[in-house]
C-alpha angles and dihedrals in degrees: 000000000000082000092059086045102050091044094055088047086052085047099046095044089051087053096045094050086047089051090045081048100058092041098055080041090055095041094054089045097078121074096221096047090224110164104219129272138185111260085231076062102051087043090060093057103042093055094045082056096049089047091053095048082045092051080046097055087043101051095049086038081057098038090054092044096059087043084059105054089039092060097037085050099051085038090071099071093056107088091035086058125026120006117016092200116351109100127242090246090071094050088055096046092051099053087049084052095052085041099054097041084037082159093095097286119206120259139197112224084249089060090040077056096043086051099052091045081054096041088053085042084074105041093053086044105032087174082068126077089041087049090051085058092046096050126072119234094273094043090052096045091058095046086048089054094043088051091053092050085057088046102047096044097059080045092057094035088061089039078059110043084042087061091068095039101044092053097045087048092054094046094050098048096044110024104227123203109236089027121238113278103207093212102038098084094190094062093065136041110065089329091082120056094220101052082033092065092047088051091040105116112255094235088064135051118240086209097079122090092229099048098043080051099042092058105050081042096050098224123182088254107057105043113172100216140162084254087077136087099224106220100245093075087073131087115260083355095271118125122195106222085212094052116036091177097052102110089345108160097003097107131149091234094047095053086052102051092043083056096046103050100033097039116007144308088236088056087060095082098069109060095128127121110356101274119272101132095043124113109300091203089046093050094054091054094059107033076070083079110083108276082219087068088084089078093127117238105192103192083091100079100022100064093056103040088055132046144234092256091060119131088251115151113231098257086045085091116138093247088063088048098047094052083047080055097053095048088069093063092033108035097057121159100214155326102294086059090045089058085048093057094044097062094046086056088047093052095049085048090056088038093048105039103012134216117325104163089212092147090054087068105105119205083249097051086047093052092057090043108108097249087058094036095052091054085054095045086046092048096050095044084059086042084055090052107044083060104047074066 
């Protein structure tokens, strides 16, 4: 009987080292040395891998989403505010060039230009200027496009709006016949003799036959060119040939437009008069913009009022007319000029924003005005009651 036993232990041991055996034989078989798993197994793991690749892609495709409409977004104040045309890659490319000549490097009026628009880009996106110096080139050349889209499309969404106003506010002033269609281009510009009159450069007299001809013909004689004051520009557009400054950019059309663009088209109605009955609360609101920013930039009202078949020379674009603009606040001769400037700034402040009086407020009057007056009445009520105590 413990024979039997023993011999069955001896048996089963042998079969238990035979079995270990062929399993260490099968394991080192194969070359990977995988031990086996079911295929359900294998499945499982395969799809929570690809999940977490999937949450992965999500989360950077997200994360460069909202980087893009951050930048596009903040991108939209920029040529409102600081460069109608030049691009934000010159800008860039200027500062490094000062940085890098910091002795004093010579500069062309057109960089001093490039340095101040940088200088404001800064200023309107403070986050700027450090993240440039964070970023390598590709990375900054893709915020910097970004930024552009953001920029070109505010500028087309007012070109556009601008194309309704400008019209209805043409028709409504001069009565055409046929009236101004805002989306027919070739019923405008010099084909028409109303918008051909505020185009009309201001050294000849749309009135004249020849003149009127010579232009829709483009004859030698009457080239439209950057190099002209449209009419338009002018108060009441009149210009006086003996004083070129005299009303020059206080029209009717430019005030418009710049209300309608920096505040709002329904503030446009009201231009009359320079303020001073208009809403004292509202005006406050808006004298926080920057008063510069009535620097008139009268591309606003020209691209809409002409047309794409007007008798313009290729280097007549609006950018070239618009830095032909700025050089009239910024290339001054003297001090006489400057004083000049000055006023007409002084007079689309008033147009723009109206009269506020604010320098008018004395520190006495200040100290009885109710915000003044609560904090008294605030301090005394605790003083009370300190000494209740």
């Amino acid at each position: 009987m413990s024979g039997t036993s023993i011999a069955s232990a001896d048996s089963s041991s042998s079969d238990d080292e035979e079995n270990s055996a062929g399993v260490g034989l099968t394991i080192h078989r194969d070359p990977s040395q995988a031990i086996p798993t079911s295929s359900k197994a294998r499945a499982k793991w395969h799809i929570a891998a690809l999940e977490d690749e999937l949450e992965v892609m999500r989360q950077e495709r997200g994360g460069k989403q909202r980087k893009t409409t951050f930048y596009v977004s903040q991108g939209r104040a920029i040529r409102r505010l600081v460069v109608l045309y030049h691009s934000l890659e010159d800008l860039v490319a200027e500062n490094d060039r000062r940085y890098e000549f910091r002795s004093a490097p010579e500069s062309t009026p057109e960089q001093n230009r490039l340095q101040r628009g940088y200088i404001e880009l800064a200023r309107v996106l403070p986050w700027l200027h450090e993240k440039l110096g964070e970023l390598d080139h590709e990375d900054s050349e893709d915020m910097l496009r970004k930024l552009k889209k953001g920029a070109d499309a505010a500028r087309g969404d007012d070109t556009s709006t601008l194309k309704e106003l400008v019209a209805a506010w043409v028709n409504q002033e001069f009565r055409p016949s046929p009236l101004i269609q805002p989306h027919d281009k070739y019923s405008r510009g010099f084909a028409s003799d109303i918008c051909g009159r505020l185009l009309c450069p201001a050294e000849w007299d749309w009135n004249e036959d020849n003149v009127k001809a010579g232009i829709r013909d483009r004859t030698t004689e009457y080239i439209v060119s950057e190099n002209s004051w449209p009419l338009f520009v002018y108060e009441n557009y009149q210009v006086n040939s003996n004083d070129l400054e005299e009303g020059f950019l206080k029209s009717r059309l430019l005030v418009l437009a710049f209300k309608a663009v920096f505040t709002s088209p329904s503030s446009a109605r009201e231009i009359d008069g320079d303020g001073d009955g208009a809403d004292i609360i509202e005006n406050n609101r808006r004298a926080r913009r920057r008063s510069d920013q009535t620097k008139v930039k009268t591309f606003v009202s020209h691209f809409p009022v002409s047309h794409l078949g007007a008798p313009w020379t290729e280097t007549s674009t609006t950018r070239r007319f618009g830095a032909i603009s700025w050089t009239f606040f910024e290339d001054v001769p003297g001090p006489v000029t400057r004083r000049k400037v000055e006023k007409l700034l002084e007079w689309w402040t008033r147009k723009i924003f109206g009269t506020n009086h604010r320098e008018d407020l004395t520190p006495e009057l200040v100290s009885h005005m109710s915000v003044n007056a609560l904090a008294e009445q605030r301090k005394k009520l605790e003083d009370a009651a300190f000494d209740s105590d």
